[in-house]
VEXMITOR-637796 format. One record per residue (C-alpha): x, y, z; residue number from 1; chain. Coordinates in nm, 2 decimals, padded with zeros to 4 digits. Example, Ala and Ser with C-alpha at 12.3 -4.5 7.8 and 13.67 -1.06 7.14 Angstrom:
REM residues 2
((01.23; -00.45; 00.78); 1; 'A'),
((01.37; -00.11; 00.71); 2; 'A'),
This chain:
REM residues 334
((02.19; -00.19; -00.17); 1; 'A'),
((02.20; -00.45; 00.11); 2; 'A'),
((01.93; -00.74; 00.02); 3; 'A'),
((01.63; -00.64; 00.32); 4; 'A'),
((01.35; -00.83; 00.33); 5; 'A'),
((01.10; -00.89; 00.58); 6; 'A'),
((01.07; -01.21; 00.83); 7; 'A'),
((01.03; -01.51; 00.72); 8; 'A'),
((00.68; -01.58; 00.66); 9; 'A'),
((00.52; -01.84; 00.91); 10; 'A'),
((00.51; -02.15; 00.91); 11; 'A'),
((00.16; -02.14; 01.10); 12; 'A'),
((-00.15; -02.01; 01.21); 13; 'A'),
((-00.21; -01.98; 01.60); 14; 'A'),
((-00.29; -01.73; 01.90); 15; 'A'),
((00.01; -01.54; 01.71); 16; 'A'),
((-00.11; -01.62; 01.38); 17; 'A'),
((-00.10; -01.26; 01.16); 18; 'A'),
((-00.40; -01.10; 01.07); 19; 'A'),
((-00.34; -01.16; 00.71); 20; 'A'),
((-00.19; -01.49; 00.62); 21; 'A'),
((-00.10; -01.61; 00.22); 22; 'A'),
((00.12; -01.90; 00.17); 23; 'A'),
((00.24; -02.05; -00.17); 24; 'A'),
((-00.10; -01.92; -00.32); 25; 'A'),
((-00.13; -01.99; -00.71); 26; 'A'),
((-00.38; -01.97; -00.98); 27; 'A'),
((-00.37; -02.07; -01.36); 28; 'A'),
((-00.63; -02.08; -01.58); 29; 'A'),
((-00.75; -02.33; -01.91); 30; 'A'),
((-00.50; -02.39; -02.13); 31; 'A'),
((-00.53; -02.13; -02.44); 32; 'A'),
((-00.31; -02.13; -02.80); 33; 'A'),
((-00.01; -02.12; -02.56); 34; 'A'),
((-00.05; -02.35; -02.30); 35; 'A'),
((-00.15; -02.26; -01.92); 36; 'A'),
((-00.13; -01.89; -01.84); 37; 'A'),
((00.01; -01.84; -01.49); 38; 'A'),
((-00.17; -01.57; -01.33); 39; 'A'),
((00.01; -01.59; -00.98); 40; 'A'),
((00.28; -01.80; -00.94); 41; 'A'),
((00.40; -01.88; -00.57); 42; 'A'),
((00.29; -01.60; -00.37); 43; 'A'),
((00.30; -01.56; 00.05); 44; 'A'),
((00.20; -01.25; 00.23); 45; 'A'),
((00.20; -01.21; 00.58); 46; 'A'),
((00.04; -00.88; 00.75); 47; 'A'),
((00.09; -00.79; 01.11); 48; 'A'),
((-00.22; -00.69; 01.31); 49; 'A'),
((-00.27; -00.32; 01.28); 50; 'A'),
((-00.05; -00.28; 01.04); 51; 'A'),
((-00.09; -00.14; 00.66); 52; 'A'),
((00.03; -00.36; 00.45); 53; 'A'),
((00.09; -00.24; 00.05); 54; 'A'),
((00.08; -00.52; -00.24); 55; 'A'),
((00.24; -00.37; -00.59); 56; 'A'),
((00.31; -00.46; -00.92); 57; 'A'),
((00.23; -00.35; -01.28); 58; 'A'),
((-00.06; -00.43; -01.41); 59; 'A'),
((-00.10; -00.81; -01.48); 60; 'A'),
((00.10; -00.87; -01.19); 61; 'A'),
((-00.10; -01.08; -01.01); 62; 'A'),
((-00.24; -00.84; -00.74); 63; 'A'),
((-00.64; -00.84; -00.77); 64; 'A'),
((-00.66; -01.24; -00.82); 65; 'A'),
((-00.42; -01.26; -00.54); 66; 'A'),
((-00.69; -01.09; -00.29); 67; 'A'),
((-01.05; -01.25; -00.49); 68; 'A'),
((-00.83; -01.59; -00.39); 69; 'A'),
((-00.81; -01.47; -00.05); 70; 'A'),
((-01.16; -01.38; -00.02); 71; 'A'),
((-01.29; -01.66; -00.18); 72; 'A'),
((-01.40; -01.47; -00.50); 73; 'A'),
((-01.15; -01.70; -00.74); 74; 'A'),
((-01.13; -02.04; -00.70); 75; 'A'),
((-00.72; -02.06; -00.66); 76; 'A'),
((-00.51; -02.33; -00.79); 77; 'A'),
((-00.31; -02.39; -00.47); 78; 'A'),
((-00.21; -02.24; -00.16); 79; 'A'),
((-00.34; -02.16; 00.20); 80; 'A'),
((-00.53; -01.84; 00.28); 81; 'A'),
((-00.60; -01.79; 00.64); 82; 'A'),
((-00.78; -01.42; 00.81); 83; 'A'),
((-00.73; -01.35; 01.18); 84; 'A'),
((-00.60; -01.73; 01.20); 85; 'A'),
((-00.90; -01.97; 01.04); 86; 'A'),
((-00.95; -02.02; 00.69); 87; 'A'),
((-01.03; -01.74; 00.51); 88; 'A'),
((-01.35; -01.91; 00.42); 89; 'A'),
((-01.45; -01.99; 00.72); 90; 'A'),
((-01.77; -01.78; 00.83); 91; 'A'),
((-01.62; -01.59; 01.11); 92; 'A'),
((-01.35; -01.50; 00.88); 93; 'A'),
((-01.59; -01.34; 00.67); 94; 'A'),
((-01.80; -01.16; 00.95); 95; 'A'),
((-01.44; -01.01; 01.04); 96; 'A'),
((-01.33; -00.84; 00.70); 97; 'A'),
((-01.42; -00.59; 00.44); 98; 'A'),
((-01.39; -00.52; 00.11); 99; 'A'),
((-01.38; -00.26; -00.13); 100; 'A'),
((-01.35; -00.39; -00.50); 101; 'A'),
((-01.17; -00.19; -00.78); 102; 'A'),
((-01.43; -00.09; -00.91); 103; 'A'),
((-01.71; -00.11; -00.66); 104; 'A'),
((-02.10; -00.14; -00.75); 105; 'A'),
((-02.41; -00.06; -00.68); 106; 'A'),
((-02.81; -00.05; -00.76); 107; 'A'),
((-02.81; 00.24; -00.99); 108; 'A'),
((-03.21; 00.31; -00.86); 109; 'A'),
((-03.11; 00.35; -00.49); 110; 'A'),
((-02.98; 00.65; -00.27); 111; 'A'),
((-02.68; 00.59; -00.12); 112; 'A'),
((-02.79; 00.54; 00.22); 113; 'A'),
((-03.04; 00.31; 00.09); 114; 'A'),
((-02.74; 00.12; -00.11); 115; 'A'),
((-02.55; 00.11; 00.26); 116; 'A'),
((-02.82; 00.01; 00.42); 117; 'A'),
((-02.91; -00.32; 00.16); 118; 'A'),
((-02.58; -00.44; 00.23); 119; 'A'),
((-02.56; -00.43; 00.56); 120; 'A'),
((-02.90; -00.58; 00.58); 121; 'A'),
((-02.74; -00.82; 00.35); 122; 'A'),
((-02.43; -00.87; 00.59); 123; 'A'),
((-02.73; -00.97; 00.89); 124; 'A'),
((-02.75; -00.64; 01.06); 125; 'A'),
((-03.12; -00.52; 01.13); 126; 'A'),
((-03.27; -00.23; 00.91); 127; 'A'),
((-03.20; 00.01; 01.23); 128; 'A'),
((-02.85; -00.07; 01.29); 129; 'A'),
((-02.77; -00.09; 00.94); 130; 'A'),
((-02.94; 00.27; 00.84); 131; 'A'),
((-02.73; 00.38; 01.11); 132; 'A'),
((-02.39; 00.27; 01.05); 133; 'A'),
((-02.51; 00.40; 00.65); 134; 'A'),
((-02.55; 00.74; 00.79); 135; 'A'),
((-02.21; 00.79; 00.99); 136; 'A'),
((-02.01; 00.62; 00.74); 137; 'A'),
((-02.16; 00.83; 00.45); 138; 'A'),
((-02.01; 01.14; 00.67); 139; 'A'),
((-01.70; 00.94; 00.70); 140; 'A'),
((-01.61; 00.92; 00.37); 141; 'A'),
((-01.66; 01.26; 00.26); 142; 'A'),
((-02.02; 01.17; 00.17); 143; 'A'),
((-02.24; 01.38; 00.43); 144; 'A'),
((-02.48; 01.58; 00.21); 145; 'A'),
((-02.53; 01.30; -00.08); 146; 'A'),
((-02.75; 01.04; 00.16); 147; 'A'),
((-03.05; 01.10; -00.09); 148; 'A'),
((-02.87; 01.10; -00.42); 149; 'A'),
((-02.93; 00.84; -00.65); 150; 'A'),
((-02.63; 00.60; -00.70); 151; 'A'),
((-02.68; 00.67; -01.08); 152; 'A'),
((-02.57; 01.04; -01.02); 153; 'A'),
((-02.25; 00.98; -00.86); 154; 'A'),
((-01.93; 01.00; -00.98); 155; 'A'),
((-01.64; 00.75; -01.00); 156; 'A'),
((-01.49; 00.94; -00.76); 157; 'A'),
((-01.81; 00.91; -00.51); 158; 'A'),
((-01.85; 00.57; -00.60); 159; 'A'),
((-01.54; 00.49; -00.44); 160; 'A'),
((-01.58; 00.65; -00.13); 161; 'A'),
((-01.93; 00.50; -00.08); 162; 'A'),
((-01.72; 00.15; -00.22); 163; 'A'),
((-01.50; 00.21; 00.11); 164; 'A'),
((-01.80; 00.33; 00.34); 165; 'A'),
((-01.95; -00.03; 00.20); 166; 'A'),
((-01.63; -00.18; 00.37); 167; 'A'),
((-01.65; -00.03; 00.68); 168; 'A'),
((-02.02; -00.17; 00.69); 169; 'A'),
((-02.01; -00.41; 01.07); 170; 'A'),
((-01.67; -00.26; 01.18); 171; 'A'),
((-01.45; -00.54; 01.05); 172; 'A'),
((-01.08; -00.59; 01.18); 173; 'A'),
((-00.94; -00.63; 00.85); 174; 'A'),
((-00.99; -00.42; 00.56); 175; 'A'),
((-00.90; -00.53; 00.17); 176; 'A'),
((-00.89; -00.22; -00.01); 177; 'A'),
((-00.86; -00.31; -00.40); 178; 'A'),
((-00.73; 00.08; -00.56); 179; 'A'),
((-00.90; 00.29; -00.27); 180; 'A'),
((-00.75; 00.59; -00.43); 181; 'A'),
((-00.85; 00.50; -00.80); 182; 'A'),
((-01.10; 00.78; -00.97); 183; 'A'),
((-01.04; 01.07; -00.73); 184; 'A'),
((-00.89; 01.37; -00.73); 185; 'A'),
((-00.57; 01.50; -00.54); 186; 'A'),
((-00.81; 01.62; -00.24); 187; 'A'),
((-00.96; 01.30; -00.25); 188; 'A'),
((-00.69; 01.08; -00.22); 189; 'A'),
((-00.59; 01.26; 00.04); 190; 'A'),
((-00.90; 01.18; 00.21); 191; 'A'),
((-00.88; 00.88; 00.20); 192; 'A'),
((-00.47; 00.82; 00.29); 193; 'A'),
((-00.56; 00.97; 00.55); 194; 'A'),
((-00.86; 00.79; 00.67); 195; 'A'),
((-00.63; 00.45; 00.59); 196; 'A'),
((-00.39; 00.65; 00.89); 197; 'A'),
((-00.75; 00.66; 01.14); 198; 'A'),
((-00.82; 00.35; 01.03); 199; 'A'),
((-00.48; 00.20; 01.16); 200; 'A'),
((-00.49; 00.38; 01.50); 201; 'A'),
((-00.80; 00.22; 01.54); 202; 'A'),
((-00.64; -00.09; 01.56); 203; 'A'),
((-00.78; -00.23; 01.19); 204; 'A'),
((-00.52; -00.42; 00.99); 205; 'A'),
((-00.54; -00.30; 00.63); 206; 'A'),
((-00.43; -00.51; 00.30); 207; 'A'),
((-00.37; -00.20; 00.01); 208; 'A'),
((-00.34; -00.27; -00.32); 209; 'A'),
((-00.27; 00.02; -00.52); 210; 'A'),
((-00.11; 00.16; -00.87); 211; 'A'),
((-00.06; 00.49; -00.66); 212; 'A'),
((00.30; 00.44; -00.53); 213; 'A'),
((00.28; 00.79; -00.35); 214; 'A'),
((00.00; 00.62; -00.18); 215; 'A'),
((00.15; 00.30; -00.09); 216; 'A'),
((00.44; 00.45; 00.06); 217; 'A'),
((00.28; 00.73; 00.22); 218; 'A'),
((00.08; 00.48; 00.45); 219; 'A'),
((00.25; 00.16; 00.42); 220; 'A'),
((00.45; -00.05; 00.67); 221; 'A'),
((00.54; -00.31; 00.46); 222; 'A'),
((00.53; -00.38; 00.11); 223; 'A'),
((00.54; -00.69; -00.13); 224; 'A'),
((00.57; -00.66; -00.48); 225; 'A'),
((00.45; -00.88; -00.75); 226; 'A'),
((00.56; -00.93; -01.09); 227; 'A'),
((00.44; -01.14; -01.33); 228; 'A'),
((00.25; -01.35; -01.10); 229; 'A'),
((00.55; -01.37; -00.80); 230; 'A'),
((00.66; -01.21; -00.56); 231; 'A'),
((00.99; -00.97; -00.63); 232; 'A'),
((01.05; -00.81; -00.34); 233; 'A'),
((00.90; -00.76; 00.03); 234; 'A'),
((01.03; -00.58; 00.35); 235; 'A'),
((00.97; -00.27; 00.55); 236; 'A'),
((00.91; 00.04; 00.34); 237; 'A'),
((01.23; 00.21; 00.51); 238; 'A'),
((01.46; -00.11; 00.45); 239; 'A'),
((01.36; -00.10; 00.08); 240; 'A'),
((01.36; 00.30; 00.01); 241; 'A'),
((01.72; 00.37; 00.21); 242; 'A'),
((02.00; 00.35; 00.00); 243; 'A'),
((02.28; 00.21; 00.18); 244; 'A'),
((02.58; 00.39; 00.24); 245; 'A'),
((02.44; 00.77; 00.16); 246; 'A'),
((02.35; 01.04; 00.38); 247; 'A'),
((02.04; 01.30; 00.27); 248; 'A'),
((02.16; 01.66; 00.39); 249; 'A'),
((01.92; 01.94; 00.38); 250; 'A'),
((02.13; 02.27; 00.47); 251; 'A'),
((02.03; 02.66; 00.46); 252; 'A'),
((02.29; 02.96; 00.35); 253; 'A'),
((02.38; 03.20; 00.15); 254; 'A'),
((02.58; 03.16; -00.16); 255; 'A'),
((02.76; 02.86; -00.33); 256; 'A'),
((02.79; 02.54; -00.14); 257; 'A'),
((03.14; 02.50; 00.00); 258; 'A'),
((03.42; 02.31; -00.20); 259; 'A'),
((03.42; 02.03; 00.04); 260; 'A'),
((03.09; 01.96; -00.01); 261; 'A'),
((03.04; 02.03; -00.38); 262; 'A'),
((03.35; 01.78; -00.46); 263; 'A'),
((03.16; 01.50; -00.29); 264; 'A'),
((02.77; 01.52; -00.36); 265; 'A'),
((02.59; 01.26; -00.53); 266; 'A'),
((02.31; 01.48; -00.65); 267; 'A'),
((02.22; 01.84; -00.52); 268; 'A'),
((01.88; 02.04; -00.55); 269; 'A'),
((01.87; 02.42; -00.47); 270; 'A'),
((01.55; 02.61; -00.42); 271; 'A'),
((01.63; 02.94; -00.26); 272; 'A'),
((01.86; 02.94; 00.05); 273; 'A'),
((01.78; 02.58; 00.07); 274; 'A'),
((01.98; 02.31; -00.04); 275; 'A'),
((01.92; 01.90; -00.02); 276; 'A'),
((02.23; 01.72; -00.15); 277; 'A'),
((02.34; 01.36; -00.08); 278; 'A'),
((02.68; 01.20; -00.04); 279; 'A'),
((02.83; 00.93; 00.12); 280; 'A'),
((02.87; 00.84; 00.50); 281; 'A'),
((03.20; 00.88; 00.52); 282; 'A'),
((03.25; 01.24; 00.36); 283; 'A'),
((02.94; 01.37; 00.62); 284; 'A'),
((03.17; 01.48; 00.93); 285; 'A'),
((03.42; 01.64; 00.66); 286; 'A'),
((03.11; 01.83; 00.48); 287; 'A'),
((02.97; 01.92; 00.81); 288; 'A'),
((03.25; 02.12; 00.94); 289; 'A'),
((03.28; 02.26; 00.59); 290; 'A'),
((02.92; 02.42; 00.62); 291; 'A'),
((02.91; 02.50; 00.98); 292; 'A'),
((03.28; 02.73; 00.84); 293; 'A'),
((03.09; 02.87; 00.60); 294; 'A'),
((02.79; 03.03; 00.82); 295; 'A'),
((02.53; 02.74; 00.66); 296; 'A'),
((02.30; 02.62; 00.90); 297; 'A'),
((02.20; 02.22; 00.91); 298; 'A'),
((01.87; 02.16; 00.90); 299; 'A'),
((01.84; 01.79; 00.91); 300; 'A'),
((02.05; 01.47; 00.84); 301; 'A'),
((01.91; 01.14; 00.71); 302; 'A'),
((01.97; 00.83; 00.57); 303; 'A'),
((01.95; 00.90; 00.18); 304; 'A'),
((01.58; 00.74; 00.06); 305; 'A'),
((01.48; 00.69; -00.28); 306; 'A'),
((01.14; 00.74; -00.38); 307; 'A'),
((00.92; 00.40; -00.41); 308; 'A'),
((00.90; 00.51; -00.83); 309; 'A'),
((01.27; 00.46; -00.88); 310; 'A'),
((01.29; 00.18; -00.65); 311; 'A'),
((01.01; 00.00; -00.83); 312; 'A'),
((01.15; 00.12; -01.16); 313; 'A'),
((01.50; -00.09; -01.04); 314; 'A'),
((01.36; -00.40; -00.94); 315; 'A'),
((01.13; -00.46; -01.19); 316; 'A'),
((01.45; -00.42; -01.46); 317; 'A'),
((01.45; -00.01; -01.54); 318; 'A'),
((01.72; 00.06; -01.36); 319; 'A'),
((01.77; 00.42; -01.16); 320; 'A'),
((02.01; 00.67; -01.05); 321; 'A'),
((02.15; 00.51; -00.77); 322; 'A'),
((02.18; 00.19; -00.95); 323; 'A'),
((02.05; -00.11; -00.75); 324; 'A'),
((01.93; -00.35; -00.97); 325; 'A'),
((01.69; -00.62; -00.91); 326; 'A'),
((01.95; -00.85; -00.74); 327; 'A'),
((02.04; -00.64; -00.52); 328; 'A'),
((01.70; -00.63; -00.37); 329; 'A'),
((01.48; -00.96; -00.41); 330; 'A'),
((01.33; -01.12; -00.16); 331; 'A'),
((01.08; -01.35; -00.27); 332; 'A'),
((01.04; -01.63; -00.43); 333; 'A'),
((00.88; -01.70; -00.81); 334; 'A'),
């Protein structure tokens, strides 16, 4: 695969700064038995305004001390961490972002409006703009019905959606989103890619980091991957996922695929009359004609695009099926 990665990350805040800006951030900790452990070694994001922006890696990778540094939640060891161009611990900064933790909590003896409405009083809303902005957000998220239920009765699943209403709390323009998808169901996760989706034509920037790779690159225009406290990879989610040189083919007929084609494909699935093979560029015209001869209609050509599993399974050393390796595809530095 052709090394893609994304633009060079800049060299500076300004009127153009991004809305999400991490340069050479690092963090080690005391030393132990070993010596000093490395938690993130080297790291720069940079996120466009209104763009979704996915950070992956194993666990251990680096990715929640990455965004506590950015928010000011771990002291880091080096690096500058800038929000809507100003330090990210500058007050406005803060005013201007929200936050949903991993694992989000909350006052087990209140409701959840009353929750939402503590921490927007806590943010310096008044009690009537803050009860309001509780009471839409709770609809929001999938929580209408459940204003007067005690936090203590909720789920894991509910605590995360009333985790993200918590981060919606003021409207911020940015939006760090530690595992929004983690504790719910299918139909939940759902939910919630698709509120990411609202979010973004809203104009919010959003900084995603997720285990869920179906999640990621569902919603995500750029990516950066961390492993073992660097960065591995970054680019857009197309340039990462195409696999250069192949063509996807999904075709409908009756029977066995023709010769020509059969002779040529990389990998074939059949379900029905349908059929979605790959092969490479140059056999596509020849494979074409050979369908079209055969009364098999073309329903859609494509660049060939792995999924974000077997491309994450390749860089961080696994290998995969179409057998990029980690070389191939690195674009950061360590």
């Amino acid at each position: 695969m052709t090394q893609t990665t994304a633009a060079a990350i800049p060299a500076a805040p300004g009127a153009d700064a991004p809305a999400v800006f991490i340069e050479h951030a690092s963090k080690d900790y005391g030393r132990a038995a070993g010596g000093r452990r490395e938690a993130v070694v080297d790291v720069s994001i940079s996120v466009s305004h209104g763009a979704i922006h996915g950070l992956l890696g194993p666990n251990g990778a680096g990715k929640t001390t990455t965004l506590k540094m950015l928010l000011g939640l771990v002291r880091p060891s080096g690096g500058t961490f800038e929000i809507l161009g100003v330090r990210s611990s500058d007050p406005d900064a803060r005013r201007r972002v929200g936050f949903l933790a991993e694992q989000p909590y909350f006052p087990q003896q209140l409701t959840a409006v009353e929750a939402l409405t503590l921490s927007g009083r806590l943010g310096g809303a008044s009690r009537q703009v803050a009860a309001g902005q509780a009471a839409s957000l709770l609809e929001r998220v999938g929580l209408d019905g459940q204003s007067k239920t005690l936090v203590s009765k909720f789920s894991r699943g509910m605590l995360q959606r009333l985790g993200l209403a918590q981060a919606l709390l003021g409207e911020p323009e940015v939006l760090i989103l530690d595992e929004p998808g983690s504790g719910l169901d299918p139909v939940g996760q759902r939910d919630i890619r698709n509120l990411m989706l609202d979010l973004k034509a809203e104009g919010k920037t959003i900084l995603l980091s997720s285990h869920q790779l179906s999640e990621v690159e569902t919603v995500s225009d750029e990516v950066t991957i961390l492993h073992k406290g660097g960065v591995a990879a970054r680019g857009h989610i197309d340039d990462l996922l195409n696999v250069s040189g192949q063509t996807s083919v999904r075709a409908a007929g009756e029977g066995e695929l023709p010769s020509a084609v059969t002779d040529v494909v990389t990998d074939v699935a059949v379900s029905g009359s349908m059929s979605v093979f790959s092969l490479p560029d140059e056999k596509v015209r020849d494979a074409i004609e050979a369908l079209y001869d055969a009364d098999w209609r073309i329903v859609s050509l494509q660049p060939k695009r792995a999924s974000l599993e077997d491309y994450f399974a390749a860089l961080l050393g696994d290998g995969d099926s179409t057998g990029r390796m980690p070389s191939q595809t690195k674009g950061g530095a360590r």
